[in-house]
N, C-alpha and C positions, 0 to 999 in steps of 0.2 A: 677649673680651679678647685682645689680643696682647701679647706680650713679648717684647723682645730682652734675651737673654742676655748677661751681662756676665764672668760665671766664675768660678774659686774666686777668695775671697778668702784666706782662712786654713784651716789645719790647725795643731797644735799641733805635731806634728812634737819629740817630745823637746824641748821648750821648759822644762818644771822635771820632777822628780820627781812632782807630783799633776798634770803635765800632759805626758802622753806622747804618745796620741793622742786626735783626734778633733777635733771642732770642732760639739759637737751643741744642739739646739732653741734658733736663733739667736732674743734675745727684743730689740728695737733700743728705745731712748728717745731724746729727744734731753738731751744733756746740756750742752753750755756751749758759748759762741762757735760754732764751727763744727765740731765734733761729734758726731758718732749714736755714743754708748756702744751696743756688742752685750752683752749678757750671754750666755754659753755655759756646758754643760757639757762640761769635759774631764776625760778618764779616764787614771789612774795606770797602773804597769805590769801589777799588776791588775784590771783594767777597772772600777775605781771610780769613780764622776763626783762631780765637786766642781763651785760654779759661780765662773767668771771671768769678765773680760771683753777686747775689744778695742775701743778708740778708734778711729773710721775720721773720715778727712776729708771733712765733709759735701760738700765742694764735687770731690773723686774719691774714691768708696767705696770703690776699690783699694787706698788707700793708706790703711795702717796705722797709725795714731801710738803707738800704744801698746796693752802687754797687762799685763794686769794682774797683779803680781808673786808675790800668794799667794790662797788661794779668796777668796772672801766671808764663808762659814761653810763648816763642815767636815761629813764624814758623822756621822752618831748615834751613841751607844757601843751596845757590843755587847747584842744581846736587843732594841734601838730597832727599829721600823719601817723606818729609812731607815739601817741597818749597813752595808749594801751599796752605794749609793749616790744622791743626792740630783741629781735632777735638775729644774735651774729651766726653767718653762713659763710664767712671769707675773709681771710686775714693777711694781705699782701704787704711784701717788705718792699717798699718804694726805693727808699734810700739807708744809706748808715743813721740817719735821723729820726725817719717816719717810716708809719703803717697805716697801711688803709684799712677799716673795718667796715666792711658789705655787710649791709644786715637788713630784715623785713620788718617795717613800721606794722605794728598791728592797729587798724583802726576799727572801730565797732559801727555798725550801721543799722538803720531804723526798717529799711525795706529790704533789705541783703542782712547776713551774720554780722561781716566781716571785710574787711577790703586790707590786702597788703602792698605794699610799696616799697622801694628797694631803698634803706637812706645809706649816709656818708660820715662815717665818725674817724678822726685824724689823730694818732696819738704820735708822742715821741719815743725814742727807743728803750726809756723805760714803760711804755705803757701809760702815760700819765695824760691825758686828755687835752691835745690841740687845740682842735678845731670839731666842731661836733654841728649839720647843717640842718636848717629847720624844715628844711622842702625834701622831697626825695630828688636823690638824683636818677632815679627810673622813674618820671611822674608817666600817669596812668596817658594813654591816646586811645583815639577811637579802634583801634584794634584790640585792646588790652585795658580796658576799663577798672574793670576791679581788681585785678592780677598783677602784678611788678616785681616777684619777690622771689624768696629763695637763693639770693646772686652770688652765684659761684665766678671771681675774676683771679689771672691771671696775668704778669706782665712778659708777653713772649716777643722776643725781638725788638721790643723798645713798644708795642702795642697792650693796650689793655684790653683782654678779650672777656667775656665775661657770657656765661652760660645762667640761664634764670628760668622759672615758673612766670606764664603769663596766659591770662585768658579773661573775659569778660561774663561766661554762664554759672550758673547753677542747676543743677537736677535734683529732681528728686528721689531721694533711694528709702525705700520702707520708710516714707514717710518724713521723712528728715531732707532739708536743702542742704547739699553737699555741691561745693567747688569744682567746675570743671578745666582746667589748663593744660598745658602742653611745655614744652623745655624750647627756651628760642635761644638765639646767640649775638650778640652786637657788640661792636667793637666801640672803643674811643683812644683819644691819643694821649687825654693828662689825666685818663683816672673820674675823671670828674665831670665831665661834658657827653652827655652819652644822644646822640643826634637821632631820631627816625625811631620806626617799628622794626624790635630784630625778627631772626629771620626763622622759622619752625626747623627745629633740629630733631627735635623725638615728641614724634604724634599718638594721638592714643589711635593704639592698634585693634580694638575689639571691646564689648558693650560691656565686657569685667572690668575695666578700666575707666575711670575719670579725672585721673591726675597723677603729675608727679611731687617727689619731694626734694629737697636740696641736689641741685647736681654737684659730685666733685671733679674735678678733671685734671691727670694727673698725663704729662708729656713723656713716652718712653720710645727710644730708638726714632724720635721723627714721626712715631705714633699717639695720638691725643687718646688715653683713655677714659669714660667716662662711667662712673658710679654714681647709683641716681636711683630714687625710691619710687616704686610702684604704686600708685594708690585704688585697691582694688575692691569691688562691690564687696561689702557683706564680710568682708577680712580685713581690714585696717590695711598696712602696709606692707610691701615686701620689696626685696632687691633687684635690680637691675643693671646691665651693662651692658656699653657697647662703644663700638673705636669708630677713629676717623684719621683721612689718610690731612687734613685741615680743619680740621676743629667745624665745620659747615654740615658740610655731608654725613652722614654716622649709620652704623650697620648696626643693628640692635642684636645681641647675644645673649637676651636675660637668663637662657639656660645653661651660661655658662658660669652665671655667679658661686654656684657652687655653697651658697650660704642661706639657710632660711633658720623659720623660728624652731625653737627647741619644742620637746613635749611638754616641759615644766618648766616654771620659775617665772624670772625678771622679762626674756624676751618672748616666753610663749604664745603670746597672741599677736603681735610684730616685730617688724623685724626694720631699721630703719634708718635715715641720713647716714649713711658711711661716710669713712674720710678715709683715706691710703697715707702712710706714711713708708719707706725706706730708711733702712735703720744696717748697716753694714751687713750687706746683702739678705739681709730679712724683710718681708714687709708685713704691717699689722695694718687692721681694720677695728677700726673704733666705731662703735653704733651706739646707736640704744633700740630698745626695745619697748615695752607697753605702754600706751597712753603716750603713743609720740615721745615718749621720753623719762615720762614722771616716775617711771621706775630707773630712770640711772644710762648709765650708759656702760657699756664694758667693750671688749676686742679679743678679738679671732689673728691666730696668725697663719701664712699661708705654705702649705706643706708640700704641695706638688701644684705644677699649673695645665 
């Protein structure tokens, strides 16, 4: 795959109170007339993330129309899973009614950084907040302890299949406790009921590696593709992909992403969460770049494969 690069789109940039910086895990739908809604997380002056979004013009993705003026739903009360911050990784159209929003509860901890969990926010088809649940619905099990999160789902066949980050270690890298997880897969029938430990879909392949980041997964020809973040020693993040002939089994191909960081700027030092979009036989790639995000997010569009 080749990409030319288009650039940042947005950063929040002090734009409200719950939205100071960032512009992170860019999730695109297409929403009305000419339209690609992004849903994002942006973080308060205490690095909280809440999710919002920006309207971009399908016909130039530079241009902005619009951001949306308060979250969708807000973080958890306090002792919740998601206290610390809620970040959406998946945004599935259920019905003409509702949408499901997959996102990772941040919660902070005393003997570990950090523990993430996958929760469950229910809106109506204007985006106006349902149902919003206080438990995750990926709670942690003895396989997967600290780990739950990242939750990339789709509804294929009348099935919810959902792809996620899950692991229970940490390592240590120069000195710092860093996160080790793998990308697993497990199914449910309403969305909402997710039974058992899923199953390792993309392991870490070699001692550069201790994690991944959001996986996307986009269905072409009967083939599941999968775009999914590297987390690699001593370099922050980079790109990854790879297919499945079932969404289970997957062939890793990260050197065909065809995308890394720049020499200068917004994504120069990462490179990171993708999301694939099709737009009348074009496709773009939304990321962000440094500090997981804090500098913005922009997109690449894809020129040869």
């Amino acid at each position: 795959m080749i990409w030319e690069k288009k650039g940042l789109v947005f950063n929040s940039h002090n734009f409200s109170d719950w939205a100071v910086d960032g512009a992170m895990i860019p999730t695109p739908i297409f929403y009305s007339g000419g339209i690609i809604r992004v849903f994002l997380t942006f973080l308060d002056k205490y690095g909280l993330g809440r999710t919002g979004f920006v309207d971009l013009d399908r016909r130039n993705l530079n241009n902005v129309l619009r951001v949306s003026q308060k979250p969708i739903f807000d973080i958890g009360k306090p002792g919740t899973f998601d206290e610390n911050g809620c970040l959406t990784c998946s945004v599935v159209r259920v019905s003409d009614e509702e949408y499901y929003f997959y996102y990772a509860g941040f919660e902070l901890g005393q003997k570990i950084r950090y523990r993430l969990l996958s929760g469950l926010a229910i809106t109506n088809n204007n985006f106006e907040l349902k149902k919003k649940f206080n438990t995750p619905v990926l709670e942690r099990n003895r396989a997967e302890l600290h780990f739950r999160g990242g939750p990339f789902c789709i509804k294929d066949y009348g099935i919810f299949k959902m792809w996620y980050v899950a692991g229970s270690e940490w390592v240590i890298i120069d000195g710092k406790s860093m996160p080790r997880y793998v990308i697993k897969y497990i199914e449910s029938s309403d969305g909402i009921n997710w039974v058992g430990e899923g199953k390792v879909c993309i392991d870490i392949q070699s001692d550069k590696e201790h994690g991944f980041g959001r996986p996307y997964v986009i269905k072409d020809n009967e083939v599941y593709k999968m775009y999914y973040s590297i987390r690699v020693r001593r370099k922050g993040y980079r790109l990854g992909y790879a297919e499945s002939k079932d969404g289970k089994e997957w062939i890793r191909m990260d050197s065909e992403i065809g995308l890394d960081v720049s020499k200068s700027g917004w994504d120069s030092e990462m490179i990171c969460y993708s999301a694939i979009i099709k737009d009348e036989g074009k496709v773009y790639m939304f990321y962000n770049g440094n500090q997981f995000g804090k500098s913005g997010f922009g997109y690449a569009e894809l020129v040869a494969r």
